[in-house]
C-alpha positions in Angstrom: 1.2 32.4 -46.9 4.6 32.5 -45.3 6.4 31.3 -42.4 5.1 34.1 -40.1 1.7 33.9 -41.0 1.9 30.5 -40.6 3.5 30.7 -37.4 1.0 33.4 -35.8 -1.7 31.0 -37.1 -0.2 28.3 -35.3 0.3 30.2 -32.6 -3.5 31.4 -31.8 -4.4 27.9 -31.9 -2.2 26.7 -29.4 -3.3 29.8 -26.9 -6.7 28.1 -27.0 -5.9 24.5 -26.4 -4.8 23.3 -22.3 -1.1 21.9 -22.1 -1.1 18.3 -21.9 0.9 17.4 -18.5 2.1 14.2 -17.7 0.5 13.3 -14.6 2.9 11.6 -11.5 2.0 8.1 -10.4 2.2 5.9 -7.3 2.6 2.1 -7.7 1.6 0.0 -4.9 1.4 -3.6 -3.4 -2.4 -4.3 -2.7 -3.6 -6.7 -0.5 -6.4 -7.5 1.5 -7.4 -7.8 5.2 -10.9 -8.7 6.1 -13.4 -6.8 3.9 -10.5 -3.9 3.7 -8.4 -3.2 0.8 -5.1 -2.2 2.1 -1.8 -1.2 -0.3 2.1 -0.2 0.6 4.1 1.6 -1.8 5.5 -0.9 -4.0 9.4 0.2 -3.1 9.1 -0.8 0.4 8.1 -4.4 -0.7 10.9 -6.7 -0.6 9.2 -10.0 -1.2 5.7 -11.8 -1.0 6.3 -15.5 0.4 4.1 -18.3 1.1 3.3 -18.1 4.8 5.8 -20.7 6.6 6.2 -21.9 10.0 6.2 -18.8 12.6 7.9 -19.4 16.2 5.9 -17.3 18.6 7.7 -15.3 21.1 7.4 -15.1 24.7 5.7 -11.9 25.5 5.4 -10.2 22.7 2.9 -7.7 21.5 -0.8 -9.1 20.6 -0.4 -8.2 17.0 3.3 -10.0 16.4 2.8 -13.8 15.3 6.5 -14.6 16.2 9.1 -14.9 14.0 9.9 -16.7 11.1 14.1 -17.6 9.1 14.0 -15.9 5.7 17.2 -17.2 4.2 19.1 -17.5 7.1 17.7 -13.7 8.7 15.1 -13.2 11.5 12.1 -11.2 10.4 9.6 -10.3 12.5 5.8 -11.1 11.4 2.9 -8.5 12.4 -1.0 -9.4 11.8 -2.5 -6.2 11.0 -6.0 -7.4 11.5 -5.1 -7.7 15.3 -3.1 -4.2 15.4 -5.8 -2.6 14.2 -8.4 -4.0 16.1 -10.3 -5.3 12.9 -13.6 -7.1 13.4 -13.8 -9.8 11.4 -12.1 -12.9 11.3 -9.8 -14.9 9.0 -12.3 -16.6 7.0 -10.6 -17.1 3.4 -8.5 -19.8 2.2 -5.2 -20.6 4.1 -3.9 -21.6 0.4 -4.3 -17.3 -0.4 -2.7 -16.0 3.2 1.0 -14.2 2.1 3.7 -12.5 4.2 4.4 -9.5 2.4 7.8 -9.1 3.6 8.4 -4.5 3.9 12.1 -2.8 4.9 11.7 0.7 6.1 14.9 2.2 7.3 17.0 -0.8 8.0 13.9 -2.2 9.4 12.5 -5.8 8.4 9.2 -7.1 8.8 6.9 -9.6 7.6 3.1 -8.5 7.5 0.4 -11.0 7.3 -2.1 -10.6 4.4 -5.2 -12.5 3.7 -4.1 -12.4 0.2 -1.9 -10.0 -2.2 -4.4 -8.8 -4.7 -2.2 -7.1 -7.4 0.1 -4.2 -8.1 -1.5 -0.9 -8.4 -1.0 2.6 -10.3 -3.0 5.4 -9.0 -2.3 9.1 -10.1 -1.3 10.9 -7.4 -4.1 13.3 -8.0 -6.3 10.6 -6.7 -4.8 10.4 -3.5 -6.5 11.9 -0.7 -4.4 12.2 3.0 -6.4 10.6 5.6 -9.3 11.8 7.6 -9.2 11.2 11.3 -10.4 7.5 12.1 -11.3 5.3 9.0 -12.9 2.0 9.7 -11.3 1.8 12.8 -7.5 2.2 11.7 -5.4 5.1 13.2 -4.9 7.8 10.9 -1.3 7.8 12.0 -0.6 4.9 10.3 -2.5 5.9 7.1 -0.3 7.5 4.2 -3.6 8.2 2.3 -6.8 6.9 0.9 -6.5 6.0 -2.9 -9.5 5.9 -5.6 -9.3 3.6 -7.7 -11.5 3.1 -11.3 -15.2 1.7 -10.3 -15.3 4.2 -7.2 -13.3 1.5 -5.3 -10.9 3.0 -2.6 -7.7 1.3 -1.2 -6.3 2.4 2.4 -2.6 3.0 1.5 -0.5 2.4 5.3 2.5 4.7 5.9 5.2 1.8 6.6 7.4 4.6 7.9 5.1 4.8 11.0 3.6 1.1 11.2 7.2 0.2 12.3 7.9 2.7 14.4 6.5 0.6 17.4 
C-alpha cells in the first residue's frame, strides 16, 4: 500500500465518524435561598464573607438589610428572599448564612444567601433562557435556568439587571 491509498483509506473513515467539538462552559457561584437553588456567574463574584453586623438604613427599600464596611468601603446588602417575594422563611443555621459580595458595572452589593453551595460548570448547551414567571421570580432578573447532572436545575440571576434598581 502507499501513501495515497493509505491516505484515501484514512480519509473514508474520517467522513463517517462526527467531529469532536469542544463544548463552551459557564462557571457559576451557587447558593441557596429557601428551597431554591440560585447561581451568579462566577466573574461577577468578588468575595463570599461571613455575614457581619449590618446598619439598617432609614427608609430604604424592603429587600435592602442596610449596609455593612467591607475594608473600609460601603456595600450595600440585598435579601433576595424578600425581593422576590419568596415564601418561606430563614429556617437553616445562622452559622451557613454568607454575603456573597457581586460588582456589576462599578456597582457593589452584598446579597444575602442562606448558604453558598459550591462553584458550578454547566455547558452552555444546558442552559435554557427563562420562561415567563418561575417560582415566583421575575423573569427579568433571570439570565437562565441551568440543568445540572441528577435532573437538578439551578436559577442562574442576571446581576446586570438585579442592580439596576
Amino acid at each position: 500500500m502507499d501513501l495515497r491509498q493509505i491516505a484515501e483509506m484514512l480519509k473514508k473513515e474520517m467522513e463517517g465518524e462526527e467531529q469532536i467539538v469542544q463544548e463552551d462552559f459557564i462557571q457559576l457561584v451557587g447558593f441557596v435561598i429557601g428551597k431554591e437553588d440560585f447561581a451568579v456567574d462566577i466573574h461577577a463574584v468578588k468575595e463570599i464573607i461571613e455575614v457581619p453586623d449590618i446598619t439598617r438604613v432609614p427608609k430604604a427599600p424592603h429587600y435592602v438589610l442596610g449596609v455593612i464596611n467591607l475594608r473600609g468601603h460601603i456595600v450595600p446588602v440585598i435579601d433576595l428572599r424578600k425581593r422576590f417575594n419568596l415564601p418561606y422563611p430563614f429556617e437553616g443555621d445562622e452559622e451557613e448564612r454568607k454575603i456573597v459580595v457581586v460588582e456589576s458595572e462599578d456597582k457593589v452589593v452584598g446579597i444575602m444567601v442562606d448558604s453558598v453551595t459550591q462553584v458550578l460548570r454547566i455547558p452552555s448547551s444546558r442552559v435554557e433562557p427563562p420562561h415567563g414567571m418561575i417560582s415566583g421570580i421575575e423573569s427579568d432578573y433571570i439570565e437562565g435556568i441551568g440543568k445540572r447532572e441528577g435532573g437538578k436545575v439551578v436559577v442562574i440571576l442576571n446581576i446586570n439587571k438585579l442592580l439596576e434598581e
